[in-house]
C-alpha positions as CSV (number, residue, x, y, z in Angstrom):
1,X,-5.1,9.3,-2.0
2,X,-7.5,8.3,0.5
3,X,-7.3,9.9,3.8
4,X,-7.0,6.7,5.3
5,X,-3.5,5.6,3.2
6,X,-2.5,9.2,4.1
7,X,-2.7,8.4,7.9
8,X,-0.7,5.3,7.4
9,X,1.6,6.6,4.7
10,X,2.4,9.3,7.2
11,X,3.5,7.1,9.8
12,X,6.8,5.9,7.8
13,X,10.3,7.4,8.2
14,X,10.6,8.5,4.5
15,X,13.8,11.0,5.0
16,X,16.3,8.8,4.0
17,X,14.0,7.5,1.2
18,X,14.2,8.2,-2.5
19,X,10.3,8.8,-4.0
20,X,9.2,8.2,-7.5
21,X,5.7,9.4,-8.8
22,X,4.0,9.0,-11.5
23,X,1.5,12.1,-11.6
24,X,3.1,15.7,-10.1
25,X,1.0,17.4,-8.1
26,X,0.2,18.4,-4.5
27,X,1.2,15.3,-2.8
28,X,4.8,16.3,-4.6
29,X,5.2,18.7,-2.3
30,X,4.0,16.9,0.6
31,X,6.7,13.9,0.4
32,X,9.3,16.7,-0.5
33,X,8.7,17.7,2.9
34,X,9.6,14.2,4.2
35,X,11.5,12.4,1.8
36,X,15.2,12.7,1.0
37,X,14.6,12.9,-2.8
38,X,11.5,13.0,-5.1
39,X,11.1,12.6,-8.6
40,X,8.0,13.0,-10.7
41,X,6.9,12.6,-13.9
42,X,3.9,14.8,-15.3
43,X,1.7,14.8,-18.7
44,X,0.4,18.0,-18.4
45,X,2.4,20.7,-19.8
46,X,0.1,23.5,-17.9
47,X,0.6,22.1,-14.9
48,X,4.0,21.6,-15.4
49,X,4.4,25.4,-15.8
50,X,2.1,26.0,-12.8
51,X,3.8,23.4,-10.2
52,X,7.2,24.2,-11.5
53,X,7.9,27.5,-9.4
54,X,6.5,25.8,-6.1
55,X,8.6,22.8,-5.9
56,X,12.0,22.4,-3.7
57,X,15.5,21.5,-4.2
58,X,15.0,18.0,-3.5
59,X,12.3,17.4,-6.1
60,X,13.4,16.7,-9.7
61,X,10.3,17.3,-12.3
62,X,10.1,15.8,-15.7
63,X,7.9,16.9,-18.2
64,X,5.9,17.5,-19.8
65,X,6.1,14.0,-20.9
66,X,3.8,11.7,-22.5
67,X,3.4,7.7,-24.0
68,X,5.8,5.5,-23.6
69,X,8.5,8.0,-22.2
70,X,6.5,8.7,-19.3
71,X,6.1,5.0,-18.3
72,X,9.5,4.4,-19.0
73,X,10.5,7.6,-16.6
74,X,11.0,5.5,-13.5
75,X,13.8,3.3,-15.0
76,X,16.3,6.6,-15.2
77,X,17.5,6.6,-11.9
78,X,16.3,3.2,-10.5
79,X,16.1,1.5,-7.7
80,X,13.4,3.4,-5.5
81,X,12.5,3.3,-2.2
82,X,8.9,4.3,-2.6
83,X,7.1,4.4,-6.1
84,X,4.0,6.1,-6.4
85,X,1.1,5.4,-9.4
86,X,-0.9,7.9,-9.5
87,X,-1.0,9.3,-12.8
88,X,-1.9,7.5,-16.2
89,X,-1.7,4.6,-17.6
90,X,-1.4,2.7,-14.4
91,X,-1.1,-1.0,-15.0
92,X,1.8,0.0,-17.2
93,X,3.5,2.0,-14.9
94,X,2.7,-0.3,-11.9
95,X,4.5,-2.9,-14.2
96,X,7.4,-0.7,-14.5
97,X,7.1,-0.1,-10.9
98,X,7.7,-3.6,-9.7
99,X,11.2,-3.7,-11.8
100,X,12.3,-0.4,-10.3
101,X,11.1,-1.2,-6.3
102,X,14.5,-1.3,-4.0
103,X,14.2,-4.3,-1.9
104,X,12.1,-3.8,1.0
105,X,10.5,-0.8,-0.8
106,X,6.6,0.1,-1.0
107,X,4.4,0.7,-3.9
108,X,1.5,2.9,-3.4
109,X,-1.4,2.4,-6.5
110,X,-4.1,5.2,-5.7
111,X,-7.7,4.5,-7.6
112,X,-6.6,0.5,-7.2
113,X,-10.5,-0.1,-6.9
114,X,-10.3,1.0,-10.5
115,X,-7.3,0.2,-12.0
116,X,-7.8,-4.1,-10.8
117,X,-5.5,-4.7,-13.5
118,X,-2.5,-3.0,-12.2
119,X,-3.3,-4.2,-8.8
120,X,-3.4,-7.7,-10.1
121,X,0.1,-7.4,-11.8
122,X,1.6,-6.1,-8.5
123,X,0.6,-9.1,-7.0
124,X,1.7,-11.5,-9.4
125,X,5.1,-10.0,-8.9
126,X,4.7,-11.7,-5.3
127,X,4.1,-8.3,-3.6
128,X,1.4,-8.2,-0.7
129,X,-1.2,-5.9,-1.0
130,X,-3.1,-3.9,1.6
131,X,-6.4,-1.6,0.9
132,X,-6.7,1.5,2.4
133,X,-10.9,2.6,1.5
134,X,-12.1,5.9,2.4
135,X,-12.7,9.1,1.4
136,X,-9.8,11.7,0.5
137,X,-9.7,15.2,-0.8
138,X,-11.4,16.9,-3.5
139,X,-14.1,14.5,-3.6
140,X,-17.4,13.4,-2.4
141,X,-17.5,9.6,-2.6
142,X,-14.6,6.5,-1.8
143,X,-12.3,5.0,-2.8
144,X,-9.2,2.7,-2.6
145,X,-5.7,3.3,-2.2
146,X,-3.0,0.6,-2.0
147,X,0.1,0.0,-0.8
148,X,2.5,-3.3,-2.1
149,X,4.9,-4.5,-0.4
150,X,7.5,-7.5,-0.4
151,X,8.8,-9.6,2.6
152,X,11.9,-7.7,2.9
153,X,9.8,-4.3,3.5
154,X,12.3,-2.0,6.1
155,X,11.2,1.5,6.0
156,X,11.0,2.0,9.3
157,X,7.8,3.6,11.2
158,X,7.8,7.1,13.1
159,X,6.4,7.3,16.8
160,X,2.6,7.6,16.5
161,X,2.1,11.3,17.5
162,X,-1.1,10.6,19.1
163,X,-2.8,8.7,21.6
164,X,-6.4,7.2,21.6
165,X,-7.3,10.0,24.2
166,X,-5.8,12.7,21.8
167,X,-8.0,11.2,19.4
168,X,-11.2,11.7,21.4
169,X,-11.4,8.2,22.3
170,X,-12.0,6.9,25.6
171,X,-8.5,5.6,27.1
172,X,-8.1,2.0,28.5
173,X,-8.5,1.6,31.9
174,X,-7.2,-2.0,33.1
């Protein structure tokens, strides 16, 4: 995810939330740390094996699993709070992801620059979309990383824990 959508992501109140993802990884274990519940959904049985030891009590992995089982994984314990696509097959599971979204939930699509299709099927399903473009880890170049959202979105937002002149901006003066 771009470190923009991280910033903003990391403003939400997430520990009463239940989190689905499709593609395990290290961001796993970052919403473990603020989420009530996490469950993801990985292809990979090598990194299965390798991210298995690391994770908490509050995250359930599945896998390896592949094809239609792992775009069907979301609907086992549905409705979410938060589902996150950022694994394969994306326009799939972002189709799967707007049946399983709790009201007022969010969706997050990572790569939505590339994957327009599953972008344009989250916003046929009358969610909003919002485009967060910048550069994230691991690599050199940008990208875009979206969040979806219906009128009913509640999850509430944490205190900002900075101010503009933490930030190394110049603070306003009236």
């Amino acid at each position: 995810m771009t470190y923009p959508a991280q910033a903003w992501l990391d403003l939400l109140d997430l520990k009463e939330c239940r989190i689905f993802e499709y593609g395990a990884g290290w961001g796993t274990l970052h919403w473990a740390r603020r989420a009530r519940a996490v469950t993801a959904v990985e292809r990979s049985a090598e990194w299965v094996e390798e991210l298995r030891p690391m994770l908490p009590s509050n995250v359930t992995l599945h896998g390896p699993v592949d094809g239609q089982e792992y775009i069907d994984d979301a609907r086992r314990d549905a409705p979410w709070d938060v589902v996150i696509v950022d694994g394969s097959r994306r326009k799939e599971c972002a189709q799967v992801a707007a049946e399983v979204l709790k009201p007022g939930g969010l969706i997050v699509l990572d790569n939505a620059d590339w994957f327009t299709d599953a972008a344009d099927h989250l916003r046929s399903a009358g969610l909003t979309q919002v485009d967060f473009q910048g550069f994230g880890p691991c690599n050199a170049y940008t990208w875009t990383t979206a969040v979806f959202f219906g009128a009913t979105f509640v999850i509430p937002r944490l205190p900002a824990p900075w101010s503009g002149a933490d930030r190394g901006a110049i603070p306003y003066q009236p």
